[in-house]
C-alpha positions in Angstrom: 46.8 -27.6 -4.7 50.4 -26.7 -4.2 51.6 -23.9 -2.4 52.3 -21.9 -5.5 49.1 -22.6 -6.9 47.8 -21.2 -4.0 50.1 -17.8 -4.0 48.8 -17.7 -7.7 44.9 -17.9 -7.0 44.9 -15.8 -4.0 47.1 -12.8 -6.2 44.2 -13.6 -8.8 41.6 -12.8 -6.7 43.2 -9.9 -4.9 43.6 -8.3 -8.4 40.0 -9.1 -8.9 39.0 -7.4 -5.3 41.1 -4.9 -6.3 39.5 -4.0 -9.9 36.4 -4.4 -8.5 36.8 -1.7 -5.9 38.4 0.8 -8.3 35.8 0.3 -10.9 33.5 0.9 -8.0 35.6 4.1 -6.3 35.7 5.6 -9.9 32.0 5.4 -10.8 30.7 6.7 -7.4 33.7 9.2 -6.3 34.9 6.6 -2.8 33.9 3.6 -0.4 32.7 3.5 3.0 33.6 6.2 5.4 34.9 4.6 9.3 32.9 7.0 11.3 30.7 4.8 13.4 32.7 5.4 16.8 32.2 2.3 20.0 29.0 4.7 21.5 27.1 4.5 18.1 28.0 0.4 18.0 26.6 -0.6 21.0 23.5 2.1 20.9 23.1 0.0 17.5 23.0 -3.0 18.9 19.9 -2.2 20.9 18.0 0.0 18.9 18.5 -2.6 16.1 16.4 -4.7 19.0 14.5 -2.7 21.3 11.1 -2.2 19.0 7.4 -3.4 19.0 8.3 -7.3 19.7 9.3 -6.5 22.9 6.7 -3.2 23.8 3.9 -5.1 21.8 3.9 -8.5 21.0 5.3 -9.6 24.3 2.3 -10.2 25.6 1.4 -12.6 22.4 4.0 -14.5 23.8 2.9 -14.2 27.1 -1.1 -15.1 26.3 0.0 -18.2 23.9 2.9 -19.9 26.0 2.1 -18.6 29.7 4.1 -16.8 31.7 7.2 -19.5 32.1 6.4 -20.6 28.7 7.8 -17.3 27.3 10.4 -17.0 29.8 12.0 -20.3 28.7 11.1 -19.1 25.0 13.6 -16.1 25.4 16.1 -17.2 27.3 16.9 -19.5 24.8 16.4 -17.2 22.4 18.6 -15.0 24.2 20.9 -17.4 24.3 21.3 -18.6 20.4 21.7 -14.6 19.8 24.9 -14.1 22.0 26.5 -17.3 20.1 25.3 -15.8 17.1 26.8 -12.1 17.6 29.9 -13.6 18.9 30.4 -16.1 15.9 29.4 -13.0 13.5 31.9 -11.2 15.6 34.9 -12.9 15.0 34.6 -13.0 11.5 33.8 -9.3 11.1 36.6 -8.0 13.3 39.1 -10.0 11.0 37.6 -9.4 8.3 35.3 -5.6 8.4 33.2 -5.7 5.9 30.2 -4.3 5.2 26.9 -7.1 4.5 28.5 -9.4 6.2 25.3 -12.1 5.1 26.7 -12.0 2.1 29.6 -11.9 2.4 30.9 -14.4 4.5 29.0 -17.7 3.5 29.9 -16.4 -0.2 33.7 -16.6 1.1 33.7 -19.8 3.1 30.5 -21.7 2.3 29.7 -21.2 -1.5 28.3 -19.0 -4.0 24.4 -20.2 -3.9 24.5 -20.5 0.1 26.1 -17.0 0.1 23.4 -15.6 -2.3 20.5 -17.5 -0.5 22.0 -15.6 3.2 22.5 -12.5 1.9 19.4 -11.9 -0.1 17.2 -13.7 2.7 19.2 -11.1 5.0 18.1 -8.3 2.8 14.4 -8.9 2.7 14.2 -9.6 6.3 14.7 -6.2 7.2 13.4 -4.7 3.8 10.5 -6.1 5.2 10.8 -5.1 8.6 11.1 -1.8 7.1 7.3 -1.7 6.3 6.6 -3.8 9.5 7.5 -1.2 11.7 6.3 1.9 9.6 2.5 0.2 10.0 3.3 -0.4 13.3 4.1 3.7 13.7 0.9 4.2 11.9 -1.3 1.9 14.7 0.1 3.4 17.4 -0.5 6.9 16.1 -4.3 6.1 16.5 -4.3 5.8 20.1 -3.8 10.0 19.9 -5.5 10.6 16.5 -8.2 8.3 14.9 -7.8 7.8 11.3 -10.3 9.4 10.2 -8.9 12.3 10.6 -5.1 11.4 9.3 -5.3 8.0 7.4 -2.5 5.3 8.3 -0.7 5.5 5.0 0.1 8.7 5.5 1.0 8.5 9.1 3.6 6.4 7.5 4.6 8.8 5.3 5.3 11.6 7.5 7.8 9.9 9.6 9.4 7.9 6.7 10.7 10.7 4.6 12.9 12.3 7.7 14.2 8.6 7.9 15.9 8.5 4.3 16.8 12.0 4.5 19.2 11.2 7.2 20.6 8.0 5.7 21.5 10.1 2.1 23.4 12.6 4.4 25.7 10.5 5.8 26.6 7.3 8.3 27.0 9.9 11.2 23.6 10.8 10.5 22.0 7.2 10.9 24.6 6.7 13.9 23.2 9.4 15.9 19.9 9.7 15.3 20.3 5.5 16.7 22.1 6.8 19.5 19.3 9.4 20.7 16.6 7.2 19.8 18.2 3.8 21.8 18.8 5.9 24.6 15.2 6.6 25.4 14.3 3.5 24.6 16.9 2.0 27.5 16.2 4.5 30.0 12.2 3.1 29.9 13.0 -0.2 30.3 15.4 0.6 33.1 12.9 2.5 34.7 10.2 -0.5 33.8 12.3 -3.0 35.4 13.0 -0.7 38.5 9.7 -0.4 39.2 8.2 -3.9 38.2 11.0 -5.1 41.1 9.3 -3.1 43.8 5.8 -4.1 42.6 6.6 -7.4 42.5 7.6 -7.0 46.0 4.4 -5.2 46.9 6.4 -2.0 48.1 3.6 0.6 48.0 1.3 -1.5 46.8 -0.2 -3.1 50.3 -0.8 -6.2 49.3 2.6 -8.2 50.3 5.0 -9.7 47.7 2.8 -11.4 44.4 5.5 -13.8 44.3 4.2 -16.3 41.7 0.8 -16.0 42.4 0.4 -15.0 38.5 1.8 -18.3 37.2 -1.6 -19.9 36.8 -1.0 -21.5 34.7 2.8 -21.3 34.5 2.6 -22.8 30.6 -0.5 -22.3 28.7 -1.8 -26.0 27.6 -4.2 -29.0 28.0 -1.8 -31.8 27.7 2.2 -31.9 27.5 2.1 -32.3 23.9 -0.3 -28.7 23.6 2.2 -26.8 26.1 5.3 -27.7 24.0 3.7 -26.2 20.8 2.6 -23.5 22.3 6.4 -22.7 23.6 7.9 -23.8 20.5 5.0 -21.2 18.8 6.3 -18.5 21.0 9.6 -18.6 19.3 8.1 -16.9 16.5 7.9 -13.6 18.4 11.1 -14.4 20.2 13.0 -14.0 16.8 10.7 -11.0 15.9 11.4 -9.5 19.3 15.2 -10.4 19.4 15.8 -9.7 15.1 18.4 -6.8 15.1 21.0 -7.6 17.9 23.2 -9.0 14.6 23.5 -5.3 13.4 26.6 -4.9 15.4 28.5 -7.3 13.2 26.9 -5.7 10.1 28.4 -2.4 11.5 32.5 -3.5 11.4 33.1 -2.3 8.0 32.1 1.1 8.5 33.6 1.3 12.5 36.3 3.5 13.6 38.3 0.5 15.3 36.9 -2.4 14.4 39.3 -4.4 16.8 38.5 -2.4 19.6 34.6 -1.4 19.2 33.4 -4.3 18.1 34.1 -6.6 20.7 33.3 -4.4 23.1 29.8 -3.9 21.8 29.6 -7.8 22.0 30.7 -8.3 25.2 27.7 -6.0 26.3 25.1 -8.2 24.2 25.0 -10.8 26.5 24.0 -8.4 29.3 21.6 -6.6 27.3 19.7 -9.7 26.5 19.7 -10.5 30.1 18.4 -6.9 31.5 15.6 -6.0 29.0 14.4 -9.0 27.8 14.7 -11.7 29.9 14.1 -9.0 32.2 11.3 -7.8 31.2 9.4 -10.6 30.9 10.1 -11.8 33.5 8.2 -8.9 35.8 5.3 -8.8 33.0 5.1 -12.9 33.5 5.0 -12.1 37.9 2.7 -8.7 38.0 0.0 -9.9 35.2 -2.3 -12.3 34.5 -2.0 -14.5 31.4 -5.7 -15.2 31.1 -6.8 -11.4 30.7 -6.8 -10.0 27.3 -4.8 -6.9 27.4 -5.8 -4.3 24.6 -2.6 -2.4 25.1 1.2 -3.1 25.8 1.4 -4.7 28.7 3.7 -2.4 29.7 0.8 -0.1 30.1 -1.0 -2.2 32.6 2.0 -2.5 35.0 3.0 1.4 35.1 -1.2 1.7 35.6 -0.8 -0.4 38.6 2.1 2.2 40.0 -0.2 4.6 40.0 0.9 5.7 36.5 -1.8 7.7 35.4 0.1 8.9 32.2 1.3 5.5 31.7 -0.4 4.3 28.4 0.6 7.9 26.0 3.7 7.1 27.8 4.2 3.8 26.2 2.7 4.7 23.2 5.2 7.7 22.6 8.1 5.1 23.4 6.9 2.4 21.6 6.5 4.7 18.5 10.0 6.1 19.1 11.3 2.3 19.3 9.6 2.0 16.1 11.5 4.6 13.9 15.1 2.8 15.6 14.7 -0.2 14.4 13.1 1.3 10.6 16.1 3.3 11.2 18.4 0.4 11.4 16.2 -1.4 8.6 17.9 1.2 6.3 21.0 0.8 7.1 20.8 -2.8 6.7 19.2 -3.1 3.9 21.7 -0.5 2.3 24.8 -2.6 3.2 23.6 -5.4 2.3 22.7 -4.7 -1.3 25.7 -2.7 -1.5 27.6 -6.1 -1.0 25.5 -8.2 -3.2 26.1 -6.0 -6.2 29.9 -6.4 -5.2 29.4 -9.8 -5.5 28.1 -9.9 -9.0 24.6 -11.2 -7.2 22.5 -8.3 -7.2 22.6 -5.7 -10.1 25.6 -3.3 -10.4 23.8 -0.2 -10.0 23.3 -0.8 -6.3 27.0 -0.6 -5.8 27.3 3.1 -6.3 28.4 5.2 -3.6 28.8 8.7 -3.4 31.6 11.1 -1.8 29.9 11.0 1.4 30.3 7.5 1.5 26.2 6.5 1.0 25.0 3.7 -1.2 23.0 5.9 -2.6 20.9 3.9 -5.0 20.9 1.0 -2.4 18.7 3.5 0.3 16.7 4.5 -2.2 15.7 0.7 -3.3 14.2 0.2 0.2 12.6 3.3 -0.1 10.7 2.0 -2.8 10.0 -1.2 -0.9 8.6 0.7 2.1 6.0 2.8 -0.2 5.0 -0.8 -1.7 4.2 -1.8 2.0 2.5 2.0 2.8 0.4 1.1 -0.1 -0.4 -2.9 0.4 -1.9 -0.2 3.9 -4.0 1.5 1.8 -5.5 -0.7 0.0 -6.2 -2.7 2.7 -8.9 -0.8 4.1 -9.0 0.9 7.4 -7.0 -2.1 9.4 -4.5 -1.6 6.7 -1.8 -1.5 8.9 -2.3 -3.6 11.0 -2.8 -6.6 8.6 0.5 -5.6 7.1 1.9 -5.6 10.3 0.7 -9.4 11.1 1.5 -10.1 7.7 5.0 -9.4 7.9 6.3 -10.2 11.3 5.9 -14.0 11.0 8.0 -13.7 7.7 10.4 -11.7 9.5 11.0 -13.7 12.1 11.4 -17.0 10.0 14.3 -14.8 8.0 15.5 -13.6 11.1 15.6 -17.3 12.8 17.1 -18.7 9.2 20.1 -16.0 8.9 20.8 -16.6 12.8 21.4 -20.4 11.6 23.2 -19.7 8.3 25.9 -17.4 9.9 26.5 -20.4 12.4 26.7 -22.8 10.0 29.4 -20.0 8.1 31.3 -19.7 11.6 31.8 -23.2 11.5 33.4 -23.3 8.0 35.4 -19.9 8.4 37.2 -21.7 11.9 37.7 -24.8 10.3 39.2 -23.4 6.9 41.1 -20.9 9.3 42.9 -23.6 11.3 43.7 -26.0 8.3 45.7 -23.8 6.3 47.8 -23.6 9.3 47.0 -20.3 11.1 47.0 -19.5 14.7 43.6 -18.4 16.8 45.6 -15.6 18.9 46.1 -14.0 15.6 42.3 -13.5 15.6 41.3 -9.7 16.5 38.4 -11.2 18.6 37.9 -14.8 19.5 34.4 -16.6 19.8 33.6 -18.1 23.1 32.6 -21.6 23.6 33.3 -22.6 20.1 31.4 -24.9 18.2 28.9 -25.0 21.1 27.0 -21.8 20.6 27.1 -23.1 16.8 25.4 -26.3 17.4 23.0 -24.5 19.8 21.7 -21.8 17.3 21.5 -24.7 14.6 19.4 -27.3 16.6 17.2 -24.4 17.9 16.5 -23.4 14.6 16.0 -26.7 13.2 13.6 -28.1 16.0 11.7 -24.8 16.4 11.0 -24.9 12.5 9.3 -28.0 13.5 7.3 -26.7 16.0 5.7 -23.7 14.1 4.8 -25.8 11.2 2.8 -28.1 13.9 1.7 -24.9 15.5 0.7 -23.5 11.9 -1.0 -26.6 10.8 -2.8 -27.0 13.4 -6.4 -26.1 13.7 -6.5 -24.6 17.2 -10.5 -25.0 17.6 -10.8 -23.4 14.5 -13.7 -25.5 12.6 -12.2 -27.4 9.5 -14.2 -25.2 7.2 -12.7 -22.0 8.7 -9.3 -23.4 8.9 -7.6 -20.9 6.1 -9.2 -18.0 7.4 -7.9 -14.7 7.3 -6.1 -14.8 10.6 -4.3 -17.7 9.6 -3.0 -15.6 6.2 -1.8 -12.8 8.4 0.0 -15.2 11.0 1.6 -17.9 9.0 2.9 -15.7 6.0 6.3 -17.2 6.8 4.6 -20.8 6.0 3.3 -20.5 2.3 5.8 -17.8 1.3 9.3 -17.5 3.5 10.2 -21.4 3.1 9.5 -21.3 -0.6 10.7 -18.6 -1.5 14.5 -19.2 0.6 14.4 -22.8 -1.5 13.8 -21.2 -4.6 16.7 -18.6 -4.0 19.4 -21.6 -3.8 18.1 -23.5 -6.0 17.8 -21.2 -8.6 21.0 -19.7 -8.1 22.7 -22.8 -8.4 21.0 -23.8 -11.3 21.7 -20.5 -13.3 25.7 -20.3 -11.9 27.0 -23.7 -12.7 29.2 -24.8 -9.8 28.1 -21.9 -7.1 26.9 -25.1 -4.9 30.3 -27.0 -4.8 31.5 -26.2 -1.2 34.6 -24.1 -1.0 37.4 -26.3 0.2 39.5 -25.4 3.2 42.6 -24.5 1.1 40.3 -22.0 -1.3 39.1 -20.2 1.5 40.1 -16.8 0.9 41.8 -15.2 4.7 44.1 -12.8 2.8 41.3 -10.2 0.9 40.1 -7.3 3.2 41.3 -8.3 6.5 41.8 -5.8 8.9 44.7 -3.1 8.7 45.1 -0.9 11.4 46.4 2.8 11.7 49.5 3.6 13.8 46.6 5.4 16.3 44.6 2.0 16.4 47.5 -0.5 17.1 48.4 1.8 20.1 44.8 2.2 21.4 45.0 -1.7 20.9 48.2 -2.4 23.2 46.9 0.1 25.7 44.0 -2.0 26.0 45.9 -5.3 26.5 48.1 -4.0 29.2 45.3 -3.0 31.8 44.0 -5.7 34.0 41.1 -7.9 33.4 40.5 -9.1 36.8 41.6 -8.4 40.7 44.1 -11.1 40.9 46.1 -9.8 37.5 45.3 -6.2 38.9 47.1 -6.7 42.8 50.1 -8.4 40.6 50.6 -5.3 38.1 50.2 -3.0 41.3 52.6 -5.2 43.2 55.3 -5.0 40.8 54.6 -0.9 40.1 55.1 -0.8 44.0 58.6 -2.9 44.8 
């Protein structure tokens, strides 16, 4: 393609971008409003996290992979999200969009890949919606049994608040997040505080535990059991982890993208460190794998400090960590759908958005999706929500670990394409660390850990032959019999419907000109202030040097 080919097809789809947008501003009175300041992006980032697969199903992990098991589990789990965020990063600082799952492998992969990422995005946390809402529901039995308030409409109490804040405005969703993260990181501070001095037997009288509790280290019979009980604690990993991604998700609607969104980022990477790997770390050291705990096992280790309030405690912050992340779920959703219809892969009536800058019709389609899931409660008799709750985490983390792997694979292609039409990487707003390593690394995890949950699924577990499909097995390994066939069927059937949408876009189509970021007067300043303070002591004693002679 010659250069003025080029100039042509990149004017052509501009004007498209651009008729597209108007058509858009005209029917629904504006776009997105830039009102998510740097405090609500990185409060985002873990409350989109911090919910019932870390205060719950931890100790799933814990029981089913041991101890060190989990802890190597999610660290590499921890790990594959930071190269994920930062991969997600770069292209969302350049580029601020808002569904970024969409919208990036649509741009630099191709049309079926982008419609398989962004719809797979899209139920993920439509699903998690539900997911956490039952999870609410449970929890609210510890204080009231439902027999006096039934589950579903538990649910229903706290969901309505939920969408009343997200048809307000983005501020509204931003800092109800903020609120809800921040009690959500104080207790895990304070969890981690005291775990340390436990662990160390201050106040305890019974010396330092040390490892004592590492017995076994990694639950299993032979080697070949231990690694598929590790690779089978991935599954809550990606539950537990599913969320951190939000902060890329959240560029097209930030106040400086180039600013805010690395520096939520940056923080990731020590977020992961502190709560999760963290966290389960001191559980792993203070408890035993082989008891069953009936609670959080957060619970047990407060009750061992002499706690005695310990378990409403948890409860109350594990309910609260709840409503974040089916606060987040909305927002996410919202976005996403909203890009899809501006894509011309979901219908057009989800593109509407109103003065106040909401996708109106968007929130309300995951409403709907969430009184489906308070209903599948109902009618499931009184352990309603719970069985939803099992039913929908193990599809949720196989989205989660699937859209992890597609935006890497999209990172890939977007650097790539970048680079051959001859641009330069310091032009880049943010720049992803250790690139393509951290690509290859979220790929191959996802890849080989696929394999390990199938084995894990398929395997009987001393469950008799006859018992084999029983209904634990339908709860657990949802993601099995309906997430795999359901993501094939997506590309597939895209790309048999749209002729052509699974050629791969060649390096000189990709489009780098449409939507990039512009920046105010204000934000380029803010930006060269940044750049001139020092990032470390030696390049902080040189600027002090030459201030002083």
């Amino acid at each position: 393609m010659t250069e003025e080919e080029m100039s042509r097809d990149r004017a052509s789809r501009d004007g498209e971008v651009s008729s597209g947008m108007l058509m858009l501003d005209l029917q629904s009175g504006g776009g997105l409003h830039r009102k998510l300041k740097a405090r609500h992006l990185e409060m985002i980032a873990i409350g989109g996290t911090i919910g019932t697969g870390l205060l719950l199903k931890l100790g799933d992990a814990i029981r089913g992979a041991g101890p060190l098991g989990a802890l190597i589990t999610f660290s590499l789990t921890g790990l594959q999200v930071y190269g994920v965020v930062t991969s997600l990063g770069e292209m969302a600082t350049f580029i601020p969009v808002e569904g970024a799952f969409s919208a990036f492998p649509n741009r630099f992969v191709s049309k079926a890949f982008g419609f398989m990422s962004g719809w797979n995005y899209w139920w993920n946390w439509a699903l998690t919606f539900p997911a956490e809402m039952a999870g609410v529901a449970s929890l609210f039995e510890f204080w009231v049994p439902t027999s006096t308030i039934p589950s579903w409409a538990v649910s229903l109490i706290f969901m309505f608040p939920l969408f009343a804040l997200h048809l307000i405005s983005v501020r509204g969703f931003a800092e109800t997040e903020f609120v809800l993260s921040l009690i959500k990181v104080l207790t895990i501070v304070i969890f981690i505080i005291i775990s340390f001095f436990l662990w160390f037997g201050i106040g305890t009288g019974t010396g330092p535990l040390w490892f004592s509790n590492w017995d076994p280290a990694i639950v299993g019979d032979t080697s070949i059991s231990k690694l598929v009980n590790v690779g089978a604690a991935f599954t809550t990993g990606f539950f537990a982890y599913g969320g951190t991604e939000l902060v890329g998700l959240t560029a097209g609607e930030a106040e400086n993208p180039r600013l805010s969104v690395p520096r939520a980022i940056t923080g990731t990477f020590w977020r992961i460190m502190i709560f999760y790997v963290g966290s389960i770390f001191f559980v792993g050291v203070l408890l035993n794998p082989m008891v069953t705990w009936s609670a959080s096992p957060f619970v047990y280790v407060l009750e061992s400090a002499g706690i005695f309030f310990a378990a409403d405690f948890i409860n109350f912050v594990a309910i609260v960590a709840a409503l974040s992340v089916s606060n987040s779920s909305i927002y996410a959703c919202a976005r996403t759908l909203l890009r899809l219809s501006e894509e011309r892969q979901a219908p057009r009536i989800f593109g509407k958005i109103d003065k106040r800058g909401v996708p109106v019709n968007s929130v309300i389609a995951i409403m709907i999706v969430g009184l489906v899931g308070i209903g599948a409660s109902y009618a499931s008799g009184p352990d309603g929500s719970v069985n939803v709750f099992n039913f929908l985490t193990g599809f949720v983390s196989f989205s989660t670990m699937l859209a992890w792997m597609m935006i890497s694979i999209t990172h890939l292609r977007f650097r790539a394409g970048y680079i051959a039409q001859g641009r330069r990487l310091k032009d880049l707003p943010y720049i992803a660390p250790f690139f393509p390593w951290f690509n290859y690394m979220s790929i191959t995890i996802g890849v080989i850990d696929t394999f390990f949950l199938l084995t894990s699924a398929f395997d009987t577990n001393g469950i008799s032959q006859g018992e084999f499909f029983n209904v634990s097995w339908w709860m657990n390994n949802s993601w099995t019999y309906a997430g795999i066939p359901i993501t094939v069927c997506l590309y597939l059937g895209y790309g048999i419907f749209v002729p052509g949408s699974m050629r791969l876009i060649s390096y000189d189509e990709m489009d780098f000109e449409s939507n990039t970021l512009i920046e105010t007067p204000e934000e380029k300043a803010a930006a060269e202030t940044i750049a001139l303070k020092p990032t470390n002591f030696a390049e902080w004693k040189a600027k002090m040097m030459y201030k002083l002679f």
